[in-house]
C-alpha positions as CSV (number, residue, x, y, z in Angstrom):
1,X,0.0,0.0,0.0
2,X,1.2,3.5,-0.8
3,X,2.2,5.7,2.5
4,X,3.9,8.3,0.4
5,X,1.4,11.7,0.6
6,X,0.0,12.6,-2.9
7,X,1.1,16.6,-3.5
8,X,-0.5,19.5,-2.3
9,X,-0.1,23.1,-3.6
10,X,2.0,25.2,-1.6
11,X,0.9,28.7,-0.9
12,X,2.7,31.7,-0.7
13,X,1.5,34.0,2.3
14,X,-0.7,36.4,-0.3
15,X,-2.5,33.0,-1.1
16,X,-0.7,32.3,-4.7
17,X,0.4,29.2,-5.4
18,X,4.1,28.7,-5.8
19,X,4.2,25.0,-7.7
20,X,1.5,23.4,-10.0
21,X,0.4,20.0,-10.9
22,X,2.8,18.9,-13.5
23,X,5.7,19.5,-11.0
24,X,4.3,18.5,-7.7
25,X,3.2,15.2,-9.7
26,X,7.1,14.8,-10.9
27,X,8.4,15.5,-7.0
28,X,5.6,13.0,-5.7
29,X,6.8,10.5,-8.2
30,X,10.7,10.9,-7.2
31,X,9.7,10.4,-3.9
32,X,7.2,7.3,-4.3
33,X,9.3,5.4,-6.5
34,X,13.0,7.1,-5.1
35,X,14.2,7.9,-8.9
36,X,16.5,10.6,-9.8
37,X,14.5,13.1,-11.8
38,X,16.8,12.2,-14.9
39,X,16.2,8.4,-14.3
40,X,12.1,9.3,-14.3
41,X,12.2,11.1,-17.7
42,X,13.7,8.2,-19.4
43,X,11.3,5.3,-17.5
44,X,8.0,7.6,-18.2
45,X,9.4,8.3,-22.3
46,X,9.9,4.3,-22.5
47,X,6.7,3.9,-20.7
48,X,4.7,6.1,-23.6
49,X,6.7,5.0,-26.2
50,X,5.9,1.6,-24.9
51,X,2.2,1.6,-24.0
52,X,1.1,4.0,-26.9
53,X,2.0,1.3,-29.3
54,X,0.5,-1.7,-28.0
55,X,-3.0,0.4,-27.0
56,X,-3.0,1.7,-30.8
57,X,-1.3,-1.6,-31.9
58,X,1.1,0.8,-33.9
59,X,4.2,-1.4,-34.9
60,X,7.7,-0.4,-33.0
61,X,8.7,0.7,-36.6
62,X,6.3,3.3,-36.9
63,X,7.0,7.0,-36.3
64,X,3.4,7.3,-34.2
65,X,5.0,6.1,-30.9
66,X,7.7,8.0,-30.9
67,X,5.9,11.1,-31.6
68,X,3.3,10.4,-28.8
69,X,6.7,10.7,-26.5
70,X,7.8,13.5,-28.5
71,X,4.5,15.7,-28.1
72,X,4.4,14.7,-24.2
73,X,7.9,16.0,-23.7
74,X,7.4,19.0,-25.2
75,X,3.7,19.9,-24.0
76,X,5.7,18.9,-19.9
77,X,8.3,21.3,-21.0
78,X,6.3,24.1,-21.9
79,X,4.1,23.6,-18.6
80,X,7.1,24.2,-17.0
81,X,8.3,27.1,-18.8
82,X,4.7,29.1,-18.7
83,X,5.0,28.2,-14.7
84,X,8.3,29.3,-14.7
85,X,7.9,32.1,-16.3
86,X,4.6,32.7,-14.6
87,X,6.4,32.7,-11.1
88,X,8.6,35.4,-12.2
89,X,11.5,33.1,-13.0
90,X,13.3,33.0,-16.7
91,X,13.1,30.0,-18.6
92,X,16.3,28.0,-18.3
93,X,16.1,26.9,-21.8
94,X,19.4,23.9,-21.6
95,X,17.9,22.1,-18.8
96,X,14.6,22.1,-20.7
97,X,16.4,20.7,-23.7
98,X,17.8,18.1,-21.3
99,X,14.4,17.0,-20.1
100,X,13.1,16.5,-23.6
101,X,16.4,14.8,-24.8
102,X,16.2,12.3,-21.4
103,X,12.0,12.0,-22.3
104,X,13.1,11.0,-26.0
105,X,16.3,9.5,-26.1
106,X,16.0,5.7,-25.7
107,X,13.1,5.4,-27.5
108,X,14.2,6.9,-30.8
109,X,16.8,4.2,-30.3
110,X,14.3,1.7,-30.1
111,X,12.6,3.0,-32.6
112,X,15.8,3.1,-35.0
113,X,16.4,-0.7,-33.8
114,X,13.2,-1.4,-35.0
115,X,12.7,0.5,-38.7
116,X,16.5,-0.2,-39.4
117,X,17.1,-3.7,-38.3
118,X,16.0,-6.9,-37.2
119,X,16.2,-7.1,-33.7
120,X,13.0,-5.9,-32.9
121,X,10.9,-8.0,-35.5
122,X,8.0,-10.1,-34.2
């Protein structure tokens, strides 16, 4: 059974909130399952790339799963941006482009395995 909290919103004294969904959901994750943010990226990019295909039944081969990971990546990044920059804060543009790269990275490899060779054939 899960003991670990699931997130609140923090609140600033004037009542505004400090942190939204996407990244209280993140911190609650990397505290449930005691992953390094980096190391969450790259499980939750395998697990779309993974599970989009086999609900649509879209072949390993095809660009559709890896464009589902693709499109989540970048709508995550630019919920954190707009909250970023809606807290006052500048957008810190490389460590975006690290989250996307972690989010995409091993499954455009198994996506290349898959269109290019035959190590992923069924």
């Amino acid at each position: 059974m899960c003991t670990t909290p699931a997130p609140t919103s923090r609140r600033s004294a004037a009542g505004s909130e400090q942190v939204s969904a996407i990244p209280e959901g993140k911190t609650w994750l990397i505290q449930l399952l005691g992953l390094p943010k980096d190391a969450l990226q790259i499980y939750l990019g395998l697990i779309i790339f993974l599970l989009s295909a086999a609900l649509c039944r879209w072949p390993l081969r095809s660009w559709k799963p890896l464009a589902t990971v693709a499109v989540a990546a970048l709508l995550v990044e630019a919920w954190d941006i707009v909250d970023t920059a809606r807290f006052g804060g500048s957008p810190l543009w490389a460590r975006n482009w690290h989250h996307v790269w972690n989010t995409c990275f091993w499954p455009a490899v198994l996506f290349l395995l898959a269109r290019y060779t035959g190590m992923l054939k069924r």
